[in-house]
N, C-alpha and C positions, 0 to 999 in steps of 0.2 A: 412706384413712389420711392425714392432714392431715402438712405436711411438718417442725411440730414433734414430733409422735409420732417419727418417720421418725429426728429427731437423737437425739432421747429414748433411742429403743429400740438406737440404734447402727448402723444399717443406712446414713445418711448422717452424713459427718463433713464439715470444710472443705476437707477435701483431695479426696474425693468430687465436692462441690460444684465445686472448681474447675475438674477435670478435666474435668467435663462440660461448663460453662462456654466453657473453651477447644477441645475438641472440637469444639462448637455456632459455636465463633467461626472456626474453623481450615475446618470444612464451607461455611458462608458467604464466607469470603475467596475459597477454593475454585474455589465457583459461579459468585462476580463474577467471578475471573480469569478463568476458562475461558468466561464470556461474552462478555467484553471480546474474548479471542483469536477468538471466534469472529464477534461484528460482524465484527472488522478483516478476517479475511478475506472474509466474506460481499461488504463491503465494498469490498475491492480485487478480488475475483476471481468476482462474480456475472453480468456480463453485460460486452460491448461493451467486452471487451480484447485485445488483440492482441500476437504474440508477436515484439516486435524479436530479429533476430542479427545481431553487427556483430562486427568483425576490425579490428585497428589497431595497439593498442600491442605486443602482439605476434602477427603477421599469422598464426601457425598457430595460436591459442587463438579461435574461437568461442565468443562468449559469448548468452547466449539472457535476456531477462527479459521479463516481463508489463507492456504498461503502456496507460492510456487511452489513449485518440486521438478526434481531433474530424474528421471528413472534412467537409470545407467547396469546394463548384466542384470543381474540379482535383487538389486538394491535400489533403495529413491534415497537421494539427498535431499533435505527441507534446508532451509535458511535460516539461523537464529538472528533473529537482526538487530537482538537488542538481548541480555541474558535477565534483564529485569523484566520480559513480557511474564506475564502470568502462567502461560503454557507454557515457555519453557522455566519457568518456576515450576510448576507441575512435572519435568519430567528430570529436574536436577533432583528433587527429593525424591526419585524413583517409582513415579507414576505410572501409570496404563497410558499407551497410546493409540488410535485408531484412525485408520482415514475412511471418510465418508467420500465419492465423485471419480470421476476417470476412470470407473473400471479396477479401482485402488480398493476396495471398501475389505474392515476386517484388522484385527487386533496384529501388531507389528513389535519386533522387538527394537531397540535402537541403542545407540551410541553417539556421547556430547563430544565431537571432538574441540579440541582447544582454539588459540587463539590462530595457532601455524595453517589452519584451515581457510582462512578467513579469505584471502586472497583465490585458491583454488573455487572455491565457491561462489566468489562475485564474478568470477570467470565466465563459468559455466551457467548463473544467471542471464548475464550477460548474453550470452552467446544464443542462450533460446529462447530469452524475451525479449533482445533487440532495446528501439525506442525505448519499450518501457520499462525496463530495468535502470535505462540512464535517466529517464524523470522521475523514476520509485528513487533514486541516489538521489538528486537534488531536491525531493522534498521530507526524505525521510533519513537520518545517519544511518548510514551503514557500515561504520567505518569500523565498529567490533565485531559486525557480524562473522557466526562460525557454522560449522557445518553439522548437521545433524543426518545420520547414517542411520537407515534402518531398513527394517527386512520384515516380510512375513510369517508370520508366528503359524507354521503348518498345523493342522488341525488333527 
């Protein structure tokens, strides 16, 4: 039945028509979103992340987050990608830091470098997360981020 019959006969009207429309358009928005959500995580959280805990601004709050790391000779560089995140609030007022994952795990010393980092390090992101460092930059400012240097506090 052709979909002027369909108005003819009464079985579709405009309000009919819309509904569907918008349904049709509402399932699609939907889909994108819940795809999007689901790069970003794939994204942030598919391989070769490791789990900082740092203690500082207030020394009995542990805080835990996920974040890349580059291990290069001696040392891992972490990413600050924002100098207002909590953790590294935690390590500018000269906290404790720890990495929990990869084979990392255990009290480390470190060093904030400044803003001259900033570049070197999206590099070096870059370079060993591919894809997902370029959709962690379009969904999240990176544009201060600096580099955080640190080592293993031998025992």
């Amino acid at each position: 039945m052709s979909a002027q019959r369909l108005f003819e006969q009464g079985y579709w009207n405009e309000a009919s028509v819309e509904r569907a429309v918008i349904k049709r358009l509402s399932i699609w928005v939907g889909v994108f979103v819940v795809g999007l959500i689901a790069t970003t995580v794939v994204a942030l959280e598919l391989g070769d992340v490791v789990t900082v805990e740092t203690s500082g601004v207030v020394p009995s709050v542990a805080r835990q987050t996920h974040v890349w790391f580059i291990a290069i000779d001696d040392k891992i560089l972490l990413e600050a990608g924002n100098a207002q995140n909590p953790w590294v609030q935690d390590l500018v007022a000269g906290g404790e830091l720890r990495l929990v994952g990869q084979g990392l795990g255990g009290g480390y010393s470190y060093s904030l470098n400044g803003p001259e980092s900033h570049q070197q390090i999206r590099d070096l992101m870059r370079a060993k997360y591919g894809w997902r460092g370029w959709w962690i930059s379009l969904i999240i400012d990176t544009t201060e981020s600096t580099m955080i240097e640190i080592a293993r506090i031998e025992a």
